[in-house]
C-alpha atoms as one frame of an Amber mdcrd trajectory, in Angstrom:
protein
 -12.958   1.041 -13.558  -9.968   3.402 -12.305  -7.671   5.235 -15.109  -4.858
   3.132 -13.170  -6.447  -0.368 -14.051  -6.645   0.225 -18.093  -3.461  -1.271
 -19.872  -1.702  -0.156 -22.260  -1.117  -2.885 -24.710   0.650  -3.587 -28.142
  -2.769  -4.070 -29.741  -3.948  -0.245 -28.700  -0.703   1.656 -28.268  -0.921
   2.740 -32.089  -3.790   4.570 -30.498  -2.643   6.277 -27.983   0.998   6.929
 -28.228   0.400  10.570 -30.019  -0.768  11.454 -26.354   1.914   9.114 -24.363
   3.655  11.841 -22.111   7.497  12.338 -23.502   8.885  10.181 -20.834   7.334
   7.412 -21.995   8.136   7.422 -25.236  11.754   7.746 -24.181  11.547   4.680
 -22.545   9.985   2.770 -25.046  12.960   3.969 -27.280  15.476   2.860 -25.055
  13.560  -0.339 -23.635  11.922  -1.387 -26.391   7.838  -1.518 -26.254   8.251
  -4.850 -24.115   9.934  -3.851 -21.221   8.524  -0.553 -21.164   5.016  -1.641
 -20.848   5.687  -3.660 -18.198   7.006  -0.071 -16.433   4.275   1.588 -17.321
   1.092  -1.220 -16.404   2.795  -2.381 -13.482   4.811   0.916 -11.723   2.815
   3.658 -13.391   2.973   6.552 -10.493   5.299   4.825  -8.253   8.878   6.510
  -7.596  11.864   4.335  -8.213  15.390   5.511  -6.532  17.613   7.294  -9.158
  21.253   6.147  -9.316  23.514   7.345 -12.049  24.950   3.326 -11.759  28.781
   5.076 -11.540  28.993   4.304  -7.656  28.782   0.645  -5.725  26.440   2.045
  -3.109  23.813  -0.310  -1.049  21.367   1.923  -2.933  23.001   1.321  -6.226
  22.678  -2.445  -5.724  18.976  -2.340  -4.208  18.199  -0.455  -7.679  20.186
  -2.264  -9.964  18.781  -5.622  -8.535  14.908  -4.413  -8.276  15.380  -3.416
 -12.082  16.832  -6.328 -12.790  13.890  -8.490 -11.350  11.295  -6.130 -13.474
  12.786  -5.919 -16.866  16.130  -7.901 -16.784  19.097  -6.901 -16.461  20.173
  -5.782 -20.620  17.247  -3.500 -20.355  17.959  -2.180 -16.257  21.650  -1.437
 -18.001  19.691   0.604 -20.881  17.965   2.684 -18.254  20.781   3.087 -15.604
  23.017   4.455 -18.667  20.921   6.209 -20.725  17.852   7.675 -18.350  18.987
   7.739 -15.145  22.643   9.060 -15.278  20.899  12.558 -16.598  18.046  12.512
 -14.232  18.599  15.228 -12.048  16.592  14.532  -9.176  16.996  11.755  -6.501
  13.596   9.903  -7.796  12.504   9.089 -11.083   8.514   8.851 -11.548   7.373
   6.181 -14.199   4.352   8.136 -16.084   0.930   7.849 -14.935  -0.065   8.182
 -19.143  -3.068   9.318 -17.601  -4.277  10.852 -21.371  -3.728   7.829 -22.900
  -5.942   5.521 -20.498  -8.551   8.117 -20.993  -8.386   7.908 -24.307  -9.104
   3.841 -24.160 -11.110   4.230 -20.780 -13.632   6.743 -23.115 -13.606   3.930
 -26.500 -14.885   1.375 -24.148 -17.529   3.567 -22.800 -17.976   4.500 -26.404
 -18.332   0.865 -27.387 -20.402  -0.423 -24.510 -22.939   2.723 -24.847 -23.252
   1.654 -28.823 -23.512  -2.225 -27.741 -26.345  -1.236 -25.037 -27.904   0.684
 -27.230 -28.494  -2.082 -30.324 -29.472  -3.967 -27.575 -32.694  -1.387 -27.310
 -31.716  -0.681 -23.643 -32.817   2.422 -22.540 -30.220   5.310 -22.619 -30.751
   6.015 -18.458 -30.441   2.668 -17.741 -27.059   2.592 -20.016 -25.885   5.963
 -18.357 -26.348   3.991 -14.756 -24.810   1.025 -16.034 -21.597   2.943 -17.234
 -21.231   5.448 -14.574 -21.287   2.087 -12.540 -18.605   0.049 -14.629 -16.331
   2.912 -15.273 -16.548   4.598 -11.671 -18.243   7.883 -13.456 -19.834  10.235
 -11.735 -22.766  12.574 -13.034 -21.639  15.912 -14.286 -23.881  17.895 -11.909
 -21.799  16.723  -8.821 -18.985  17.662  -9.645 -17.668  21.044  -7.991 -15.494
  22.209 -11.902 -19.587  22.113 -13.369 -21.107  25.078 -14.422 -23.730  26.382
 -12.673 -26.997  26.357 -14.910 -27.699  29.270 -15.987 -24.727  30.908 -16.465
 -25.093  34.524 -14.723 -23.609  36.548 -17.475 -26.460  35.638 -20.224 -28.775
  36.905 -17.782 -32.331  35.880 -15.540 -34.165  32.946 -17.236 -36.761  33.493
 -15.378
């Protein structure tokens, strides 16, 4: 299971919101939790134009209506007025809250591990089983690993 896939929900955001990224938590202020989940499942990563809503562009109406459509239009007037007529640049990036969906990607692992293992299944097969489910892959592959042994505490041999 991708980071991407795991939602962020009103029954785990008490949770995780001490490592939402500060964007997010501004637009849960201004939103409301509601709407601003449904940004951040549904267009986590993805770049939505910026308009400051001051000027009756084609843009400005292509915005206003695609915000509309995803979180109604109170809540697109919330954003226009109170995020997007600071944002500086011409695109606005809904967080990723990729800390967040680590943290609840890594409690189900936790979980399934401790389920698996009152179930007397082995720990290898668990490992398998959860590198599997959760798209893992083993430590030594990975090129950030440390090479074994470290060449500063000296020959092992």
């Amino acid at each position: 299971m991708q980071l991407s896939k795991i939602q962020i929900t009103h029954d785990n955001y008490p949770i995780i919101k001490d490592v939402l990224p500060p964007l997010a938590h501004e637009l849960i202020t201004v939103l409301g939790l509601d709407k601003a989940l449904i940004l951040l499942n549904d267009y986590a990563g993805k770049r939505l134009p910026v308009t400051n809503g001051l000027r009756d562009s084609k843009q400005s109406r292509l915005l206003r209506e695609k915000l509309d459509s995803i979180i109604g239009k109170d809540a697109a007037e919330k954003i226009i007025l109170s995020i997007f007529r600071h944002y500086e640049r011409n695109l606005f990036i809904v967080p990723k809250c990729k800390d967040a969906r680590a943290r609840l990607r890594d409690m189900a692992i936790l979980k399934d591990y401790d389920e698996m293992a009152r179930q007397g299944i082995s720990d290898l097969k668990i490992v398998d089983y959860l590198q599997e489910k959760y798209d893992l892959r083993p430590l030594q592959n990975s090129p950030k690993s440390p090479k074994f042994p470290p060449r500063h505490l000296g020959d092992f041999s």
